[in-house]
DSSP file (Angstrom, degrees, kcal/mol; ACC not computed):
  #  RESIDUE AA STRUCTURE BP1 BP2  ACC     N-H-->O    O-->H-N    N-H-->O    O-->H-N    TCO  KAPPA ALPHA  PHI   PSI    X-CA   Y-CA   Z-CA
    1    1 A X              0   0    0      0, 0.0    32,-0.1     0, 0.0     0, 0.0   0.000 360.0 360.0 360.0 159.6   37.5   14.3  -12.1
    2    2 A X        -     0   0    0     31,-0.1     2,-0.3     1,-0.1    30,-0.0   0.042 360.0 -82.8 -86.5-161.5   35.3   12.2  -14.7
    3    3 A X    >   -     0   0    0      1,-0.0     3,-0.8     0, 0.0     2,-0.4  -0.549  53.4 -84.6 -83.3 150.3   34.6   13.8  -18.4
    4    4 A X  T 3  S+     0   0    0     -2,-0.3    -1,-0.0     1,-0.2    83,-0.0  -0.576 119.0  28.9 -35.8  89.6   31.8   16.3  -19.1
    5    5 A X  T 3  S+     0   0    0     -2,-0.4     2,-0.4     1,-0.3    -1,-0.2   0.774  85.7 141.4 107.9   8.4   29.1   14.6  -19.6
    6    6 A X    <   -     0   0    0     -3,-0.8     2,-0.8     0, 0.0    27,-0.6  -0.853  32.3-163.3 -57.4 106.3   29.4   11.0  -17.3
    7    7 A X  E     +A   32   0A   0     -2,-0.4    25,-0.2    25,-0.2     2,-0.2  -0.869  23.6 168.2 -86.7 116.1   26.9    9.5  -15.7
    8    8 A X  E     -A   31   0A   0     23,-3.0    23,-0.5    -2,-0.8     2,-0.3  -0.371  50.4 -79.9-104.4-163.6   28.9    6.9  -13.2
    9    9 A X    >   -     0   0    0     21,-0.3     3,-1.0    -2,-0.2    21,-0.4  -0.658  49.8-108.0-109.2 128.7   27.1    5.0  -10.2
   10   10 A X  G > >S+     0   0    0     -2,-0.3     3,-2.2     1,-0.3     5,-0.5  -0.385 103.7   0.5 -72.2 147.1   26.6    7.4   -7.1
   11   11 A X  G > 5S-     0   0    0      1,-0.3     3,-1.0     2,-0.2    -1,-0.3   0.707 134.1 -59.6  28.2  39.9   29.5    5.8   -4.3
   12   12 A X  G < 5S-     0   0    0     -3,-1.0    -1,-0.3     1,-0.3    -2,-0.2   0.791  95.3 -57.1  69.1  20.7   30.6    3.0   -6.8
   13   13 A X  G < 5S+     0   0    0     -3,-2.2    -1,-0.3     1,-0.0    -2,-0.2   0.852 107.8 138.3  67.1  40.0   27.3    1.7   -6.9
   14   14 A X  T < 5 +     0   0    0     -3,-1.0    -3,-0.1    -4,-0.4    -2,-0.1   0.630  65.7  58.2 -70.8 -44.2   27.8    1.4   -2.8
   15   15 A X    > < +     0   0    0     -5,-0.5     3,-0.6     2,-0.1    11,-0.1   0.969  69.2 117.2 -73.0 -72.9   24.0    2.8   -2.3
   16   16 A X  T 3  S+     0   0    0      1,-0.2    11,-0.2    -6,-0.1     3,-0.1   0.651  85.1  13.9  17.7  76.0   22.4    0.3   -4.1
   17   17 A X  T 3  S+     0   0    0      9,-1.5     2,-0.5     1,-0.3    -1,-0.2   0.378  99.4 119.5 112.9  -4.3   20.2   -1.5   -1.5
   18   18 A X  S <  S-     0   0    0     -3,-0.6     8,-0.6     8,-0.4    -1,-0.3  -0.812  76.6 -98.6 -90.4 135.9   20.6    1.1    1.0
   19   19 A X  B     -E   25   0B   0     -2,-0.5     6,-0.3     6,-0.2     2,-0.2  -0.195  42.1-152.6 -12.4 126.2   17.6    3.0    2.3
   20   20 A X    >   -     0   0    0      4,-2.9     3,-1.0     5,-0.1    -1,-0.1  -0.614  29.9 -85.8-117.3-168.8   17.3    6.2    0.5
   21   21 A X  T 3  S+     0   0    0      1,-0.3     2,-0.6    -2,-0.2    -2,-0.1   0.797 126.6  54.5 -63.0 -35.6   15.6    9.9    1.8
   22   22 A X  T 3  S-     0   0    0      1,-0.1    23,-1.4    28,-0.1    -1,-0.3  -0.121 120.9-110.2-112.5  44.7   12.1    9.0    0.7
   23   23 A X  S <  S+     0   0    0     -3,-1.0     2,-0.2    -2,-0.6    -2,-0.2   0.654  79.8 113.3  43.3  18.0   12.2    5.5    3.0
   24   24 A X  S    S-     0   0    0     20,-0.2    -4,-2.9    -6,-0.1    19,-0.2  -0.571  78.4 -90.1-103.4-158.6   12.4    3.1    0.2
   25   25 A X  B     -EF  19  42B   0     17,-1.0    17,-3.3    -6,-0.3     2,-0.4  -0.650  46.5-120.5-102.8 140.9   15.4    0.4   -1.1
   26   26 A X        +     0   0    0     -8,-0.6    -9,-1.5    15,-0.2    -8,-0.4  -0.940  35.3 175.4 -57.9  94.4   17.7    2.4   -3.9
   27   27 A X  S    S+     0   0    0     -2,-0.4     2,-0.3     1,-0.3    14,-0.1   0.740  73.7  18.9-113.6 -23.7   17.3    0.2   -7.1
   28   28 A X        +     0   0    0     12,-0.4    12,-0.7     2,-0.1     2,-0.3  -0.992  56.9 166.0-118.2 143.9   19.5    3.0   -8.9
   29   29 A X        +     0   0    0     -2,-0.3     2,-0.2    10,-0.2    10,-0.2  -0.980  11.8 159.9-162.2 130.7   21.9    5.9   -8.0
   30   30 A X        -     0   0    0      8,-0.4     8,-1.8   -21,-0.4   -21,-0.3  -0.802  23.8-150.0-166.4 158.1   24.4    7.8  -10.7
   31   31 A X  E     -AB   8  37A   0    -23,-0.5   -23,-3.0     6,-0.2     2,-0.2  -0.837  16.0-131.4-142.8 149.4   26.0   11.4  -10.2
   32   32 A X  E >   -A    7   0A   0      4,-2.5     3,-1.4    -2,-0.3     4,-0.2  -0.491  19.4-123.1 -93.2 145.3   26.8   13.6  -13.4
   33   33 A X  T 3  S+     0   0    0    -27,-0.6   -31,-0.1    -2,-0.2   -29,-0.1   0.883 111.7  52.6 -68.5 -38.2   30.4   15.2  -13.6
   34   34 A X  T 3  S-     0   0    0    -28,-0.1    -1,-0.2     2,-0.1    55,-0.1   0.408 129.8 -83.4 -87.7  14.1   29.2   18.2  -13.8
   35   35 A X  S <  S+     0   0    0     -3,-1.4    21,-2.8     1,-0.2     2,-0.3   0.697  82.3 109.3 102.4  26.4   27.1   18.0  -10.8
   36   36 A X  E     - C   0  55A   0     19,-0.3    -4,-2.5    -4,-0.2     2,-0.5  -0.985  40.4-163.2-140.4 128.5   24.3   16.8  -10.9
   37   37 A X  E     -BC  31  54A   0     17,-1.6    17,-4.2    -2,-0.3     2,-0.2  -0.984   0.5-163.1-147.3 175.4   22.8   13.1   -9.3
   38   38 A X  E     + C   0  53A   0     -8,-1.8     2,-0.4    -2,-0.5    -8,-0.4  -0.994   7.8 179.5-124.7  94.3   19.8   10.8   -9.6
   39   39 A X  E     - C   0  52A   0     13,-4.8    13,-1.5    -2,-0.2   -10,-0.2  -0.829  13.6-149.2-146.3 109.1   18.5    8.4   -7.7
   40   40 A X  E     - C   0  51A   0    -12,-0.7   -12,-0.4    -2,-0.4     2,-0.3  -0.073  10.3-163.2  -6.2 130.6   15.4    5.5   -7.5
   41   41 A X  E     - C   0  50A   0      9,-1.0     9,-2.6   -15,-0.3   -15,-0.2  -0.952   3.8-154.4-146.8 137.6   13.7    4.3   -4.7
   42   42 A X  B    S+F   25   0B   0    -17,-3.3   -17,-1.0    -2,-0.3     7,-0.2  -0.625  74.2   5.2-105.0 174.6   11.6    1.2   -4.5
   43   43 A X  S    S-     0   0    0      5,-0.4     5,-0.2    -2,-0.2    -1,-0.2   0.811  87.6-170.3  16.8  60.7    8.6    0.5   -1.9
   44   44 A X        -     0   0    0      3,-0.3   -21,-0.2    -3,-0.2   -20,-0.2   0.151  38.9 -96.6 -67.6-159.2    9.0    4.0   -0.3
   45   45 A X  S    S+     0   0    0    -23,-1.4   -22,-0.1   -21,-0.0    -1,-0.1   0.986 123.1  14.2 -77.0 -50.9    7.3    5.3    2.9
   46   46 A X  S    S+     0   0    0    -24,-0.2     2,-0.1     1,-0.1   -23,-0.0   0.958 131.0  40.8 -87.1 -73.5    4.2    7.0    0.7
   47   47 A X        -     0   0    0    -25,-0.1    -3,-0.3     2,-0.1    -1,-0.1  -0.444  68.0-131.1-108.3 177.8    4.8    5.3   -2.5
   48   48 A X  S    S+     0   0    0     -5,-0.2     2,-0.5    17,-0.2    -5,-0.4   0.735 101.6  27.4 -87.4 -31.5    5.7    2.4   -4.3
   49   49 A X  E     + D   0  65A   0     16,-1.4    16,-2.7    -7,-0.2     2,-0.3  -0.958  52.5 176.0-139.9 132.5    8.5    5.0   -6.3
   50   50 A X  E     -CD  41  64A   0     -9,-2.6    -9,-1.0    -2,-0.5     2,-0.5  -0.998   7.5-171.9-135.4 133.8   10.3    7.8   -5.9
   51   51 A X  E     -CD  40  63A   0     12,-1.0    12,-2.2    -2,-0.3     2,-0.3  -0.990  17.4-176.6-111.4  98.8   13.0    9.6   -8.2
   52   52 A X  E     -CD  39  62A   0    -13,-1.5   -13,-4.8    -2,-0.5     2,-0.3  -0.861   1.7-177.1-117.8 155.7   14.6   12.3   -6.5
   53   53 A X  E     -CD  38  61A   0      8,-2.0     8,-2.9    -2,-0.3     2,-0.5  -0.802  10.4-176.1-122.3 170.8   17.3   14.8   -8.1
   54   54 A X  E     -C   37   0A   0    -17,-4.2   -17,-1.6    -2,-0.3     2,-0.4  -0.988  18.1-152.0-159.3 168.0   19.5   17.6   -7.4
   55   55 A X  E >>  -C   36   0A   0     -2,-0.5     4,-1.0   -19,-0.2     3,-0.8  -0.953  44.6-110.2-119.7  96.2   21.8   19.9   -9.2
   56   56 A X  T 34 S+     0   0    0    -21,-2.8    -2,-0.1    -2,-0.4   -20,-0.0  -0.332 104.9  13.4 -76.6 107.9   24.5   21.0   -6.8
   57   57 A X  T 34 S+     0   0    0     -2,-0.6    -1,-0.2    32,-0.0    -3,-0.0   0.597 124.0  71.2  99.2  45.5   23.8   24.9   -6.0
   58   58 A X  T <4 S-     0   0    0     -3,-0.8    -2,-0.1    31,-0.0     2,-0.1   0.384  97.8-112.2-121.6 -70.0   20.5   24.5   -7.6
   59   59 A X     <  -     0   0    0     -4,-1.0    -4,-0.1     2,-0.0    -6,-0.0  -0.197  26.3 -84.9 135.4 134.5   18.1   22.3   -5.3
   60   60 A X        -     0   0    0     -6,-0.1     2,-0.3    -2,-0.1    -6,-0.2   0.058  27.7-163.1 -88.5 151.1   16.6   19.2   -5.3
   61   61 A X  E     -D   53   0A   0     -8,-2.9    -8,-2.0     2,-0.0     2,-0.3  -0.924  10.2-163.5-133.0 119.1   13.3   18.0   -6.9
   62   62 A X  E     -D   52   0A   0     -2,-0.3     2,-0.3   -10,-0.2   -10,-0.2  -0.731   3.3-168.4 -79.1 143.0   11.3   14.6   -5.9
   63   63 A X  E     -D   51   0A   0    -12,-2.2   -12,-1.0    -2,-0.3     2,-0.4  -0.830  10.9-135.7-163.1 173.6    9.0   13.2   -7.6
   64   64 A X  E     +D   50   0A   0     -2,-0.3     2,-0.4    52,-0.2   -14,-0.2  -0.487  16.1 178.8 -78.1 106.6    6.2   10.0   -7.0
   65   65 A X  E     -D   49   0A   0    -16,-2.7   -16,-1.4    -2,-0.4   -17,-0.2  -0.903  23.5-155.9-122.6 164.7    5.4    7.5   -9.2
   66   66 A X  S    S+     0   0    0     -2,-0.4     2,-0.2   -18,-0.2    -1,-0.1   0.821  75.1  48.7-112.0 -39.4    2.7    4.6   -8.4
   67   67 A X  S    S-     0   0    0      1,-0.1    -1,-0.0     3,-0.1     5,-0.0  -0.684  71.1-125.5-123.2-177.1    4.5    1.8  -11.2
   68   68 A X  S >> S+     0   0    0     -2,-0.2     4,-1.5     2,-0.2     3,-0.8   0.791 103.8  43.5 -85.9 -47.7    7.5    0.3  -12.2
   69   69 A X  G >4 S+     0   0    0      1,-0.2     2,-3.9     2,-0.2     3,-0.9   0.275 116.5  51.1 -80.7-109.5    7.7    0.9  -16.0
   70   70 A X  G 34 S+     0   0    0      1,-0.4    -1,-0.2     2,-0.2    -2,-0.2  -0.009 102.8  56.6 -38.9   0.3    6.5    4.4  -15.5
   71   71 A X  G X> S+     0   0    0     -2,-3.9     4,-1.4    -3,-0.8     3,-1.2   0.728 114.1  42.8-109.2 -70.1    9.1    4.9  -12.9
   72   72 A X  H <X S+     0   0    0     -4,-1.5     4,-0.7    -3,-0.9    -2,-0.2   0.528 106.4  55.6 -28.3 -25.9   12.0    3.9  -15.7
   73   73 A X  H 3> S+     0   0    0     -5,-0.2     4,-2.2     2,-0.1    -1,-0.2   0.761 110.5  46.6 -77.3 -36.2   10.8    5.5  -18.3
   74   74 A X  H <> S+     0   0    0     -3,-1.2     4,-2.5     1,-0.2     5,-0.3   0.937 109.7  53.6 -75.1 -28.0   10.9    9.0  -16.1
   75   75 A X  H  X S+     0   0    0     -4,-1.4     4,-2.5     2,-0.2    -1,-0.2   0.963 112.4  46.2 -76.4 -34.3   14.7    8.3  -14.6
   76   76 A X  H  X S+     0   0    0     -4,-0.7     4,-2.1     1,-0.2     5,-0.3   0.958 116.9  39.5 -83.7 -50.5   15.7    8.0  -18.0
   77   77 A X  H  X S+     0   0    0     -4,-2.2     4,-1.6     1,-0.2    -1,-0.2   0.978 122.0  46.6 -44.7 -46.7   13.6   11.3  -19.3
   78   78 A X  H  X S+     0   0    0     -4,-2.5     4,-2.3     2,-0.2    -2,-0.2   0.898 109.8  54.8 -82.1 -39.9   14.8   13.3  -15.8
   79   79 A X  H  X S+     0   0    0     -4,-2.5     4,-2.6    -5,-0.3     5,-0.3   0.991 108.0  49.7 -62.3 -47.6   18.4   12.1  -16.1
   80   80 A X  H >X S+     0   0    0     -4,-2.1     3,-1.6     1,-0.3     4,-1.0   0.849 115.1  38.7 -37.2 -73.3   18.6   13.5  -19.4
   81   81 A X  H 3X S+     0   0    0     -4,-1.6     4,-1.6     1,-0.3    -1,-0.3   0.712 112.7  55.3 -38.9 -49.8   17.3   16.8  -18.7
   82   82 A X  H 3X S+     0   0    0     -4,-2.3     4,-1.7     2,-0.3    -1,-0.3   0.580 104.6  53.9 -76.3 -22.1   19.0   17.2  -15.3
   83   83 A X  H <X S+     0   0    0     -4,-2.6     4,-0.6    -3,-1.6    -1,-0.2   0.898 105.8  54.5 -70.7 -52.3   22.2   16.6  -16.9
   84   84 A X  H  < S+     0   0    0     -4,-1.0    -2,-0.3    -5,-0.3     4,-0.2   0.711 112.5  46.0 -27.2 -51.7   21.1   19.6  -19.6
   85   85 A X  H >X S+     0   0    0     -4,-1.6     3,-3.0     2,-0.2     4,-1.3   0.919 105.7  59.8 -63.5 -75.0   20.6   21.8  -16.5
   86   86 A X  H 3< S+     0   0    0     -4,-1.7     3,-0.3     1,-0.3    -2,-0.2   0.695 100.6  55.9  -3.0 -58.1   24.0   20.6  -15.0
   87   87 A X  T 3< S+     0   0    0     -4,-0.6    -1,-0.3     1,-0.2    -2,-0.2   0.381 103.1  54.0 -98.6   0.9   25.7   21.9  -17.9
   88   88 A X  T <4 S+     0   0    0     -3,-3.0    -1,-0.2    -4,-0.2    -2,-0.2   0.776  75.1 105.9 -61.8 -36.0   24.3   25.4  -17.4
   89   89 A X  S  < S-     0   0    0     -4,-1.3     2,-0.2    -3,-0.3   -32,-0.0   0.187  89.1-103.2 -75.6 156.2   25.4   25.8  -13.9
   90   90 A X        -     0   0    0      8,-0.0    -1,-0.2     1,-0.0     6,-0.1  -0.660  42.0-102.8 -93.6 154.4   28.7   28.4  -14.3
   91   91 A X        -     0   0    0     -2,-0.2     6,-0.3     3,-0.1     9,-0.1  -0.484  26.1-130.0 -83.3 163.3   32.2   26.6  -14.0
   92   92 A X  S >  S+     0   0    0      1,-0.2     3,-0.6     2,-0.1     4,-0.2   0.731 102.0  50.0 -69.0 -35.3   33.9   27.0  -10.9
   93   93 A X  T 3  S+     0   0    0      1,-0.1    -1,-0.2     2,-0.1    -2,-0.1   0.679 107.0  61.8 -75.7  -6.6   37.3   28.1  -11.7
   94   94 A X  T 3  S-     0   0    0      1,-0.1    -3,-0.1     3,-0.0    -1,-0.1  -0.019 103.8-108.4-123.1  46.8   35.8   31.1  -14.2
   95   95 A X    <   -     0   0    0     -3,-0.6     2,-0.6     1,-0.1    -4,-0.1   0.780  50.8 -27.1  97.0  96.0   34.0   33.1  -11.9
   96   96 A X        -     0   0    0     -4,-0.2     2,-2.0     1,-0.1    -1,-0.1   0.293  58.1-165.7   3.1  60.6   30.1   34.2  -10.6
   97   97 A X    >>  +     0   0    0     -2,-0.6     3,-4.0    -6,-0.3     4,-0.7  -0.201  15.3 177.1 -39.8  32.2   28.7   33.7  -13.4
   98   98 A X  H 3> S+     0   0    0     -2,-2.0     4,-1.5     1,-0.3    -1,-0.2   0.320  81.3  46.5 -33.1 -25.9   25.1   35.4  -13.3
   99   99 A X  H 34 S+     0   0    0     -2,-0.3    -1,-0.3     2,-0.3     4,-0.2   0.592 116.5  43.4-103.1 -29.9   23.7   35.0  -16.2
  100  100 A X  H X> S+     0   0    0     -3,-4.0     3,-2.8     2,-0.2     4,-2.1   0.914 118.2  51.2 -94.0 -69.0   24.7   30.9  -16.5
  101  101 A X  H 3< S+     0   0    0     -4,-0.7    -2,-0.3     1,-0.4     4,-0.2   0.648 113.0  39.9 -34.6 -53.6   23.6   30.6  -13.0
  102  102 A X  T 3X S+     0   0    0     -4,-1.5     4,-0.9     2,-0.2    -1,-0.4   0.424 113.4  56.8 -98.1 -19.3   20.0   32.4  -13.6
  103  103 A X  T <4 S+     0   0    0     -3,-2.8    -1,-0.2    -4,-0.2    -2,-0.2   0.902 116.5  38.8 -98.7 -53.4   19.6   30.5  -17.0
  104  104 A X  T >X S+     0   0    0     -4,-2.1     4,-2.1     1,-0.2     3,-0.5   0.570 106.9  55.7 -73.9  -3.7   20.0   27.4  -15.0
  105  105 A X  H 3> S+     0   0    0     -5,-0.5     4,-2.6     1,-0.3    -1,-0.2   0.791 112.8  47.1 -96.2 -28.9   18.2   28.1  -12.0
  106  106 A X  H 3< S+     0   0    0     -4,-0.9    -1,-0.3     2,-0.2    -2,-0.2  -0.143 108.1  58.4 -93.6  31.3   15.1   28.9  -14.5
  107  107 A X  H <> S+     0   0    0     -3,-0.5     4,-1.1     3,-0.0    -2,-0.2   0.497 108.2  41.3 -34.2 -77.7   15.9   25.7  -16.2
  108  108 A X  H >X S+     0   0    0     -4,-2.1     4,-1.2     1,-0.3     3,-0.9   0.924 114.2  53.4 -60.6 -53.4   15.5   23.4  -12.8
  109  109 A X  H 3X S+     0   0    0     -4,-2.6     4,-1.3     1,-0.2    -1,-0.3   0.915 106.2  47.1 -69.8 -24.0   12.5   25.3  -11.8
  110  110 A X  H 3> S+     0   0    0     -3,-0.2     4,-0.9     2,-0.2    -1,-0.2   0.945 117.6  51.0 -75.0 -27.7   10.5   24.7  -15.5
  111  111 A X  H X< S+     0   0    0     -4,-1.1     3,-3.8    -3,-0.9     4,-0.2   0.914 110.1  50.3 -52.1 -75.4   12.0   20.4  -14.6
  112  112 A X  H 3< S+     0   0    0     -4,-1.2    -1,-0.2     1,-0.3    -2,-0.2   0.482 112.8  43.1 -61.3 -39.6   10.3   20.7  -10.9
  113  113 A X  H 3< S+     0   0    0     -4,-1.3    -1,-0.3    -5,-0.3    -2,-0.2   0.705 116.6  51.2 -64.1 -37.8    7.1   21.9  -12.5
  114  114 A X  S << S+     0   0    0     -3,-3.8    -2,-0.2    -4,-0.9    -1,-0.1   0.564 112.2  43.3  17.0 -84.4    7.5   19.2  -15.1
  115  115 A X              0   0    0     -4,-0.2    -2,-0.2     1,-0.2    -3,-0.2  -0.061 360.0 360.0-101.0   1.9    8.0   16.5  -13.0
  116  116 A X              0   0    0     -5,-0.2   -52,-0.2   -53,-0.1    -1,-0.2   0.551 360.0 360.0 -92.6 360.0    5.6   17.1  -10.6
């Protein structure tokens, strides 16, 4: 497993050019260590940009942007934050954690609201 607190390239930087969920080209794709990934889409189905995330045992959040610097400035703002979230999530080897779990889970919903 990577350090606490790495963002690498989602499949070795493998997606990269691949279609992604919201029907555009992936122009960027990174996963968090702790769980958490990120990913860009160019000339989607709706829009010209799309930035979807997820937090794994959280839920996933899109959201739409119409230009290009304004779609770069947010992955860098969203990664941050979603990483922040990430590290709430309770560790796996130390249990059901409610409290980490519920802290984060009201974390991701105040991004998604955010972000919209």
């Amino acid at each position: 497993m990577t350090n606490p607190g790495t963002w690498l390239a989602f499949e070795e930087g493998h997606t990269i050019g691949l279609r992604g969920v919201q029907g555009g080209t992936i122009v960027r794709d990174e996963v968090y260590a702790e769980g958490a990934r990120i990913t860009l889409e160019r000339d989607c189905l709706r829009v010209p940009y799309a930035i979807t995330t997820s937090v794994y045992g959280l839920g996933d959040h899109t959201r739409f942007i119409a230009d290009e610097p304004t779609a770069l400035h947010a992955y860098e703002q969203m990664r941050d934050e979603i990483a922040a979230i990430a590290e709430l999530m309770p560790v796996e080897n130390e249990g059901d954690d409610a409290e980490s779990y519920d802290a984060a889970q009201l974390a991701f919903d105040a991004f998604s609201e955010r972000y919209q």
